[in-house]
C-alpha positions in Angstrom: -8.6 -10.8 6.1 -5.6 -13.1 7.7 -2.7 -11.8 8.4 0.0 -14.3 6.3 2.4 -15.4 9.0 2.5 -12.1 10.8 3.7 -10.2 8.1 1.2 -7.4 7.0 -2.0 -6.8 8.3 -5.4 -5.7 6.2 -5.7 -2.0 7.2 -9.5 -2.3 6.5 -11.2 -4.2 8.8 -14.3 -5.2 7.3 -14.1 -3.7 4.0 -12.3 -5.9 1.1 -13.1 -5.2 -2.3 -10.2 -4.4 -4.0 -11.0 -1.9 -6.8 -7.8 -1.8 -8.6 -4.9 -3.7 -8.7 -1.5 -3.2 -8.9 0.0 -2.3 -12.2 -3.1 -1.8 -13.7 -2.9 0.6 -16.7 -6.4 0.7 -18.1 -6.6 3.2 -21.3 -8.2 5.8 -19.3 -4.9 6.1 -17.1 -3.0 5.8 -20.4 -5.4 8.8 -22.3 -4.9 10.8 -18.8 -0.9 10.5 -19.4 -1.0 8.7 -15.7 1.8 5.6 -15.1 0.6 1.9 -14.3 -0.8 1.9 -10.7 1.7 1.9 -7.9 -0.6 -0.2 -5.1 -4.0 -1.3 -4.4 -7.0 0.3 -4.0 -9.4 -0.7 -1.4 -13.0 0.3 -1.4 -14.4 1.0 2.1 -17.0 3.5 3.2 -16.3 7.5 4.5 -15.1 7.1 8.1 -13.9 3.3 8.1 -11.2 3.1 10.4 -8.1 1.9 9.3 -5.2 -0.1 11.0 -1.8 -0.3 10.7 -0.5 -3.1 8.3 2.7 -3.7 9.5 4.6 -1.9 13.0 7.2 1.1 11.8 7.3 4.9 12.2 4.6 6.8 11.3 5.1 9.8 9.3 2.2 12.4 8.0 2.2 14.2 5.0 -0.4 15.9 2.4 -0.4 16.4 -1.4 -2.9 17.2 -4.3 -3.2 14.2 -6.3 -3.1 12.1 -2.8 -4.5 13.9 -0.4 -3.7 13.2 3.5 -1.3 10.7 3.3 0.3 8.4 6.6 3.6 6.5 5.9 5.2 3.7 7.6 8.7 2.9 7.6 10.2 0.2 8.8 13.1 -2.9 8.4 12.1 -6.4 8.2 13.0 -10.0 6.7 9.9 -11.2 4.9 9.5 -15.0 6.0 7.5 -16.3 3.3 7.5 -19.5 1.2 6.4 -17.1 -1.5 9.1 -17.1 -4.2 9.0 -13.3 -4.8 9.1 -12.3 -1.7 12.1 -14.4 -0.7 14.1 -12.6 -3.5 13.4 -9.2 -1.7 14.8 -10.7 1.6 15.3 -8.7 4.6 14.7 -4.9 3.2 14.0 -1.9 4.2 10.0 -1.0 3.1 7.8 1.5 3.6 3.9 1.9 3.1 1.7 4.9 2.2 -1.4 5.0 2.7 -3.8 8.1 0.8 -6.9 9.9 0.9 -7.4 9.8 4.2 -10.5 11.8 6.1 -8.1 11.5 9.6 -5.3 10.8 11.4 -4.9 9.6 14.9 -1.1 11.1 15.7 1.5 10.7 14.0 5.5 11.0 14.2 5.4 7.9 16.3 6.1 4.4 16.2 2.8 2.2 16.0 2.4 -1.4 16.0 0.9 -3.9 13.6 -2.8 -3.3 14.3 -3.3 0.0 16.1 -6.0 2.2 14.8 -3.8 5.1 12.8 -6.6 7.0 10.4 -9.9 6.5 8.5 -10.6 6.1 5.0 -12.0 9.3 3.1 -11.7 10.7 -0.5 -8.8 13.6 0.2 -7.0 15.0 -3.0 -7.5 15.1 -6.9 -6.6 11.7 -7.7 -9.9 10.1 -5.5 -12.5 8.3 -7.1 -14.5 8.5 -3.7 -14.0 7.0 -0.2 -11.5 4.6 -0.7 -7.8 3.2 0.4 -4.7 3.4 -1.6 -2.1 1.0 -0.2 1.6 1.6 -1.6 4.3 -1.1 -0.7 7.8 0.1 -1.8 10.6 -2.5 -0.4 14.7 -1.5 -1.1 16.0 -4.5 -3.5 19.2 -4.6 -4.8 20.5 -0.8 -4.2 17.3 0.8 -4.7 13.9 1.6 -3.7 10.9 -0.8 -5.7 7.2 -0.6 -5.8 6.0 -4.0 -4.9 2.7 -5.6 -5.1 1.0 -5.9 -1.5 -1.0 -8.5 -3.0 1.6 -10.7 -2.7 0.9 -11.0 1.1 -3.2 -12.1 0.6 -4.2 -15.5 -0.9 -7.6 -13.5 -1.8 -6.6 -10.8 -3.0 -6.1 -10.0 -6.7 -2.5 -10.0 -8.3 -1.3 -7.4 -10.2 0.2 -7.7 -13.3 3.6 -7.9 -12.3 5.1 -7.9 -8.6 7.2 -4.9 -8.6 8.0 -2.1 -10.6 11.0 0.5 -10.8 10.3 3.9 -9.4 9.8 4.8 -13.1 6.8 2.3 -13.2 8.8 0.1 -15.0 7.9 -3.9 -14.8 10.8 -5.4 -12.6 11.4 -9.4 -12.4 13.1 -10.8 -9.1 
C-alpha cells in the first residue's frame, strides 16, 4: 500500500485485507462486554513479516488478551490536507502492534520500514494470524485512540476517527 506523503507506512507488505475496522462494535463484542475496537485489524498469514509504520522507539511488551506486543513512540507534525488530521497537529503518538509470532530487537530506535516482527496469533483476544494496529496521538492534554485509516485512501474508515481512552466517540 502507499505510504501518504511519508507519513505511516503499511506494516504488512503484501497482505491488505482489513478484517475489522476501527470502532467497530459488532453485538458479539457488545454480548462479550468488550469496548468498540481500538485499531485495525489486518489479515496476513503465520510468519508474514511486518515493518515498521512510522520511525520511533521501539518498546516490547506481552499480555493475555494481546499477546507479544511491539510499540512505537515517537513525535511528529502530521502534514496532511486531511481535515482530521490537521486538528491533531504536531503530537506526540504511539503505535502498538499485537499478536505477534516474533520480534527482531527491541528497545531501540527503528526507522520507517525496517523489518521489526512477524504476524502470528499470540494471546486470548486472537482470532488467528493476524495484525492489530493501534494509533493513539496526544490531542488537547490527553492521550486519543485515532483511526489509522485515516492515513490509507483504500482502506476502510471506521466509524468515527478517534475515541477517548474510555472508547468514547471524540470529534476534532
Amino acid at each position: 500500500m502507499p505510504d501518504p506523503g511519508g507519513q505511516m507506512l503499511w506494516p504488512t507488505p503484501g497482505h491488505s485485507q482489513v478484517s475489522s475496522v476501527f470502532a467497530d462494535w459488532p453485538p458479539w463484542r457488545k454480548e462479550m462486554g468488550l469496548s468498540p475496537h481500538s485499531g485495525i485489524d489486518i489479515r496476513a498469514p503465520q510468519g508474514a513479516p511486518i515493518r515498521a509504520p512510522i520511525s520511533g522507539l521501539l518498546t516490547f511488551s506481552e499480555t493475555d488478551w494481546g499477546g507479544l506486543t511491539l510499540s512505537i513512540y515517537g513525535e511528529k507534525k502530521w502534514d496532511t490536507e486531511n481535515p482530521a488530521l490537521a486538528a491533531i497537529g504536531q503530537t506526540f503518538y504511539f503505535i502498538q502492534l499485537l499478536h505477534l509470532s516474533l520480534l527482531l530487537g527491541v528497545e531501540r530506535d527503528v526507522r520507517i520500514g525496517e523489518a521489526i516482527g512477524a504476524v502470528g496469533s499470540t494471546g486470548t483476544a486472537s482470532t488467528g494470524p493476524h495484525l492489530h494496529l493501534t494509533l493513539q496521538t496526544f490531542h488537547r492534554g490527553g492521550w486519543i485512540f485515532t483511526d489509522p485509516a485515516l492515513f490509507w485512501d483504500t482502506v476502510p474508515l471506521g466509524r468515527h476517527a478517534f475515541l477517548d481512552l474510555d472508547r468514547q466517540p471524540l470529534y476534532a
